[in-house]
C-alpha positions in Angstrom: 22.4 239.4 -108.6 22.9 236.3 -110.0 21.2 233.3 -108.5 22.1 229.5 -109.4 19.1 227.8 -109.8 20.4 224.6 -107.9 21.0 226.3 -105.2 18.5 225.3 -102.2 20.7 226.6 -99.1 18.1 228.6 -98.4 15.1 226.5 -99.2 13.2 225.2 -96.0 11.0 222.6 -95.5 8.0 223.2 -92.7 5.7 221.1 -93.7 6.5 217.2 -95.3 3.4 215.4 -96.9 5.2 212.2 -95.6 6.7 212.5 -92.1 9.4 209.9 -91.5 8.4 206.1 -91.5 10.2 204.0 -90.0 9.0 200.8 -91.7 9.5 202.6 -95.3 13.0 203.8 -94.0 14.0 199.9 -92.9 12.6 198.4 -95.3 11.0 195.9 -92.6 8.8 193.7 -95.1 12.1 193.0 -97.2 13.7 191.7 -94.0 12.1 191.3 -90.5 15.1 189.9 -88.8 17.1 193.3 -89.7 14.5 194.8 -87.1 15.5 192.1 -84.3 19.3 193.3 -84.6 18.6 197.4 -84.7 15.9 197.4 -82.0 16.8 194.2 -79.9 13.1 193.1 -80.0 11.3 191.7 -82.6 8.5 193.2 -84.4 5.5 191.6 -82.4 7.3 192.9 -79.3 7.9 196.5 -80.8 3.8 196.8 -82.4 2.6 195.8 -78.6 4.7 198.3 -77.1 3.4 201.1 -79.6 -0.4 200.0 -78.7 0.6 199.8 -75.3 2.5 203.6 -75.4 -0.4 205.0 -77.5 -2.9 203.3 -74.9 -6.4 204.2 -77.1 -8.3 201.6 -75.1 -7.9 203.3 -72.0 -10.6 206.4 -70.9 -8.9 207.4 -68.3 -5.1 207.9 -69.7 -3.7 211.0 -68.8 -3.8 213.3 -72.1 -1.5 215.7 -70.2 2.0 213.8 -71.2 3.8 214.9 -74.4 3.5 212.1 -76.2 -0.3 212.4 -75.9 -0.1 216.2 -76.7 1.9 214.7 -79.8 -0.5 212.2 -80.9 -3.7 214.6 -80.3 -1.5 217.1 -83.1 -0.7 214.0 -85.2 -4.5 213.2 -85.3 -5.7 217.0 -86.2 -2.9 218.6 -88.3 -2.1 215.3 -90.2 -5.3 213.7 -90.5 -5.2 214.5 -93.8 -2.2 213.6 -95.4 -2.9 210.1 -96.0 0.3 208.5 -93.9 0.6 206.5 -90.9 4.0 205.3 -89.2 5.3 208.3 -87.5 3.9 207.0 -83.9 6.0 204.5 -85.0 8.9 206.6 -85.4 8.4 207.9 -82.0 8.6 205.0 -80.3 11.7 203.6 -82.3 13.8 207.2 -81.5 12.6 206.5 -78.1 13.4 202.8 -77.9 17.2 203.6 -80.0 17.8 206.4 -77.2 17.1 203.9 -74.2 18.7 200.6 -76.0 21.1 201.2 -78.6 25.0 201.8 -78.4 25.4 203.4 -81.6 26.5 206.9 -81.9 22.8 209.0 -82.1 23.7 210.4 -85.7 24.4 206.8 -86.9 20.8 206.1 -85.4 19.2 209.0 -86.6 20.5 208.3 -90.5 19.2 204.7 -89.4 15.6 206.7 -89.0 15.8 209.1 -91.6 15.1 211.8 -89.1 17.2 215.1 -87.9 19.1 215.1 -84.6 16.8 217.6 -83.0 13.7 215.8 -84.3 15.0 212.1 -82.6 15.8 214.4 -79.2 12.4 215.5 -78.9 10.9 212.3 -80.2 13.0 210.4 -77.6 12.1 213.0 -74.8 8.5 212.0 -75.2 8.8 208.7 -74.6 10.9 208.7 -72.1 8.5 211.0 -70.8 5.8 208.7 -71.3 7.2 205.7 -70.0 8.3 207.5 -67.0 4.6 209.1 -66.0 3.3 205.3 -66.3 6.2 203.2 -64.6 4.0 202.2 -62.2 1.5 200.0 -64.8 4.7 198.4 -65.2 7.2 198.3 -62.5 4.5 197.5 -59.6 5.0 195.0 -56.5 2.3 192.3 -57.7 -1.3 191.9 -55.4 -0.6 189.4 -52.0 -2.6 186.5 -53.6 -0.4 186.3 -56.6 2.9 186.6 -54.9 5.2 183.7 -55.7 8.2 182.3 -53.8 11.6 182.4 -55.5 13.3 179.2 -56.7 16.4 178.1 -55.2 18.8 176.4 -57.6 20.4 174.3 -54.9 17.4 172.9 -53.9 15.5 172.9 -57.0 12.6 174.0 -55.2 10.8 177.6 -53.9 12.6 178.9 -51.2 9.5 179.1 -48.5 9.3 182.3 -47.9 11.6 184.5 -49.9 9.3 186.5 -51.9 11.5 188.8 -53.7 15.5 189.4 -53.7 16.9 193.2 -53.1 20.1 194.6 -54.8 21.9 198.0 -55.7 23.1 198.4 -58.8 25.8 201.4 -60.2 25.3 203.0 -63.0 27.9 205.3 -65.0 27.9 208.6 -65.7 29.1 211.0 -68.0 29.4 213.7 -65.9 30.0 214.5 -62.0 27.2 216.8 -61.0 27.8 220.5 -59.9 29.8 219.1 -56.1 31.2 216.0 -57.4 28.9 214.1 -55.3 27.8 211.5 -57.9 31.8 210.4 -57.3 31.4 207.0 -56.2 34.1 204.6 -54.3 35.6 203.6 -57.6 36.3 207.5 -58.0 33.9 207.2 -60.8 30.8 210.0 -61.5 27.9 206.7 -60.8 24.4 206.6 -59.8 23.4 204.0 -57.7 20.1 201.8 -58.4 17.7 200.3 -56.3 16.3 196.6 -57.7 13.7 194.8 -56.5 12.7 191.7 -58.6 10.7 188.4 -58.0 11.1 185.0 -58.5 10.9 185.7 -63.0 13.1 187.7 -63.0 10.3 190.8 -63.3 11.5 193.9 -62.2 9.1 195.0 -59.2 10.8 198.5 -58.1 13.4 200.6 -59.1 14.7 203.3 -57.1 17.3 205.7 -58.7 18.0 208.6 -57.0 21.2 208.3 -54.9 24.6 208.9 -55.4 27.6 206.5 -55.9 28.4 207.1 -52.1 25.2 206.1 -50.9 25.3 202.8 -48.9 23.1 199.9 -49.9 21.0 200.6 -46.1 21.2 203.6 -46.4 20.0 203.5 -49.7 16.7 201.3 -48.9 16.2 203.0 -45.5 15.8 206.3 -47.5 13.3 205.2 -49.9 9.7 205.0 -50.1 10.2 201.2 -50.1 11.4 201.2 -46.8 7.7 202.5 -45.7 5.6 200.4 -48.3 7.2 197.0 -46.8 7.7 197.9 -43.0 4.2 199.7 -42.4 1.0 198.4 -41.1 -0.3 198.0 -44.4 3.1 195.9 -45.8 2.9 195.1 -49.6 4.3 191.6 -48.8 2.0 188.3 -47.8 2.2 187.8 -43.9 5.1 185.9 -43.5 7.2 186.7 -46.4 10.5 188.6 -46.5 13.1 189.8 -49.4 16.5 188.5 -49.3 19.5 190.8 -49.7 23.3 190.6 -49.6 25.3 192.1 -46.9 25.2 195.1 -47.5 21.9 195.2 -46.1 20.8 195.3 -42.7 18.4 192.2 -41.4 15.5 194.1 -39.8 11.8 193.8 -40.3 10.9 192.1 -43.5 14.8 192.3 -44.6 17.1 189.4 -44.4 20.6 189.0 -45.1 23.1 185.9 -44.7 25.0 184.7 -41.6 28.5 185.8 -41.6 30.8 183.4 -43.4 33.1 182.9 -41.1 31.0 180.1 -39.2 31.3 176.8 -38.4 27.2 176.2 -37.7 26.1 173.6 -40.6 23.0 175.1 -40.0 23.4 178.4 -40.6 26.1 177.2 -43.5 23.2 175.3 -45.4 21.4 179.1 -44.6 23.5 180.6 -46.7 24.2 178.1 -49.3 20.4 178.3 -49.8 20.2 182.1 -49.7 23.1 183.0 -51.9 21.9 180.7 -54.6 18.4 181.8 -54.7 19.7 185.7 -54.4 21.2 184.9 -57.7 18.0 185.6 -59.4 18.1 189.6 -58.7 21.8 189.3 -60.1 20.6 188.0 -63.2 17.7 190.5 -63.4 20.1 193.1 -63.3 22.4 191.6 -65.9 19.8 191.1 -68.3 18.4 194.9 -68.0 22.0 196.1 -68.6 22.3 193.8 -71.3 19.3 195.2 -73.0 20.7 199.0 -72.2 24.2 198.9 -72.3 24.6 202.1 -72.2 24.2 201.8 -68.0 27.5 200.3 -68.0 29.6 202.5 -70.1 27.8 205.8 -69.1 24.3 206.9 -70.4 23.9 210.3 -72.4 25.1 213.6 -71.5 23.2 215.2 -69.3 23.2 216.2 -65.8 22.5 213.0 -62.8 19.2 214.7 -61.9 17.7 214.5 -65.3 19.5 211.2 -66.2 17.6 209.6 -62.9 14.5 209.8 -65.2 16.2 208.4 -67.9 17.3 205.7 -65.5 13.9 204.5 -65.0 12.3 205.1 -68.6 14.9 202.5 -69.7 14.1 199.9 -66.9 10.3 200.3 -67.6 11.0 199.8 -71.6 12.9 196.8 -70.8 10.4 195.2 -68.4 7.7 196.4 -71.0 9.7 193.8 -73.5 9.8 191.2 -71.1 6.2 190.9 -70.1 5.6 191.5 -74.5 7.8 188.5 -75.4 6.9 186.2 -72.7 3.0 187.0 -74.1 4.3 186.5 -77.7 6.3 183.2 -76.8 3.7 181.8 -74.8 5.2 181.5 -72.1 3.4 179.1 -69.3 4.3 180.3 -65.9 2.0 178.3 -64.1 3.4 175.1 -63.5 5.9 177.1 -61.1 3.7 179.5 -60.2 0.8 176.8 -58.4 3.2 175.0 -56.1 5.6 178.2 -54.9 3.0 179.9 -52.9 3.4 178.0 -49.7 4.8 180.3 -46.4 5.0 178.4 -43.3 2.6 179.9 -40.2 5.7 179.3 -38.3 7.1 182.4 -40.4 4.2 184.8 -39.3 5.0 187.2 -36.3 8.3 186.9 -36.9 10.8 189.9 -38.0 14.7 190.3 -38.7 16.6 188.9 -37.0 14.1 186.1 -34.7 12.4 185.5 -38.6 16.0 184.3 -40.1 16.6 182.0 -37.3 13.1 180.5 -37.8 14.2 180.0 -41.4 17.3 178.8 -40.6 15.4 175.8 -38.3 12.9 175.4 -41.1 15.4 174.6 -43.6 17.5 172.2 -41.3 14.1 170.3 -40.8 13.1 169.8 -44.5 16.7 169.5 -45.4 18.5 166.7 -43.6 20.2 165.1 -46.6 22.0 168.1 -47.5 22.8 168.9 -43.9 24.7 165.1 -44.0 26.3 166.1 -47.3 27.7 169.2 -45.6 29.1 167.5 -43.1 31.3 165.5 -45.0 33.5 169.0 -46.1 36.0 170.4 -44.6 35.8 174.3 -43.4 38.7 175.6 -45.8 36.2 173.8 -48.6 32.8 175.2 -47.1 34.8 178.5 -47.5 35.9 178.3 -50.7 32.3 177.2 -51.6 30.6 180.0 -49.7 32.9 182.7 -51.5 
């Protein structure tokens, strides 16, 4: 039998003296900003996430986590070779699989790596950033909780610790009964956002359906117990402000209905909707980071995909806290003067604690009660809306 010599159909390739490098592949020292555009980060951001994913500083990391298993083999079998850069390879499937909108083959050409080899790559970290969410997607300690700024005011809102929203997320498929069907007859997952007065992402919850009801959705979580136990996560007289869809119990508050004519409880609202704004623009900057929450995230069924959920929410909070550290970011200016909660607050729960705000506001806000006054209800309305 004849056998072409150019013929390598049949050659295979199980061990590589130089597994894949993502900084050879790019070509990052020729041009740095190319990085920025592929991984939406820059490389300070991206080295600080690898030392953070890697964790070597730490004794007490748990070695039980792919990744780890992966880096342990990488240590061992590799040691040898001479080469570096495939953690970073890791990392960059991962960070691709969570943030890019490319097509995965167009990314893993981008990587130099095979389809399989950027699925398991990406499972790790995903993996990995889902085991350790809670280094980064925590409710911060009582003494450093800061009130949230009001825009209106251009003040801290005494008070309002955090801001509460749901979020939908698409889907590519329905689940086995359809039940990820959401109201917009749409297979969505809906999320559970808590974030502070940065902008941080403090909890995510995403394991309900599309039907589920924003109450529903936070009576059913394990953040319904952490904030309305004995031993509440929030300072003694704070609350979280939500939108209507919310019910105002306990440490929950929502706006007055709009219909009113109450100036007070008008000025309520104008100062709650502005500073609920903030969770609004928390969530539109993590789905601006992972677009791929917004025009359905990859294949695979809603159960699985609630992980994936939360990986990419810890990634992107994992960039924030990175670039703010890398910009130098000075936080406390703000951060000194927000703490104040009024004693009157104290005690005080649903409904009895948003009429105490309510009278706290009108007393500290007088001018803008006058100002108020001066409108006309068909304007207040269209104001309010």
């Amino acid at each position: 039998m004849f056998v072409d010599k150019n013929d390598r159909r049949r050659e295979t390739w199980r061990w590589q003296d130089a597994p894949p490098d993502m900084g050879r592949k790019l070509g990052l020292d020729r041009d740095p900003m190319e990085f920025d555009r592929i991984f939406k980060m820059s490389f300070e951001c991206f080295q600080h996430i690898v030392n953070w994913v890697v964790d070597e500083g730490n004794p007490n990391r748990n070695r039980s986590t792919p990744f780890q298993r992966f880096q342990m083999w990488y240590k061992g079998a590799r040691a040898s070779s001479g080469t570096c850069g495939t953690v970073s390879t890791v990392v960059g499937c991962g960070v691709l699989y969570l943030f890019s909108e490319a097509s995965e083959m167009k990314d893993c050409k981008l990587l130099g790596v095979e389809p399989s080899t950027f699925h398991s790559y990406a499972d790790m970290v995903v993996e990995e950033l889902f085991s350790r969410s809670s280094e980064v997607i925590c409710f911060p300690p009582k003494d450093k909780q800061v009130c949230m700024r009001c825009s209106m005011m251009d003040a801290p809102f005494p008070g309002a610790l955090f801001a509460m929203d749901g979020t939908l997320c698409m889907l590519t498929t329905k689940g086995k009964h359809n039940e990820y069907v959401g109201r917009k007859s749409l297979p969505q997952m809906i999320v559970l956002v808590v974030c502070d007065w940065n902008m941080n992402l403090v909890h995510i919850d995403s394991n309900f359906t599309g039907r589920t009801q924003d109450n529903n959705m936070y009576m059913s979580s394990a953040l319904h117990f952490a904030i309305d136990g004995e031993n509440s996560l929030l300072c003694p007289g704070g609350f979280i402000i939500a939108d209507e869809g919310f019910a105002c119990r306990e440490h929950i508050l929502r706006p007055y209905a709009k219909r009113t004519d109450d100036l007070e409880k008008i000025l309520f609202n104008f100062v709650f909707k502005s500073t609920r704004l903030l969770v609004e623009n928390a969530i539109g900057a993590w789905k601006q980071k992972c677009p791929l929450l917004n025009i359905g995230m990859h294949k695979m069924e809603p159960q699985d995909l609630a992980k994936t959920i939360l990986a990419s929410a810890v990634l992107y909070q994992l960039w924030k806290m990175t670039n703010e550290k890398v910009m130098n970011v000075d936080t406390k200016m703000y951060t000194d003067k927000a703490k104040y909660i009024p004693s009157r607050f104290i005690g005080k729960r649903g409904v009895n604690l948003r009429d105490e705000v309510k009278r706290f506001l009108c007393d500290n806000c007088q001018e803008a009660l006058q100002n108020l006054a001066t409108y006309s209800p068909e304007e207040l309305m269209l104001m309010l809306s």
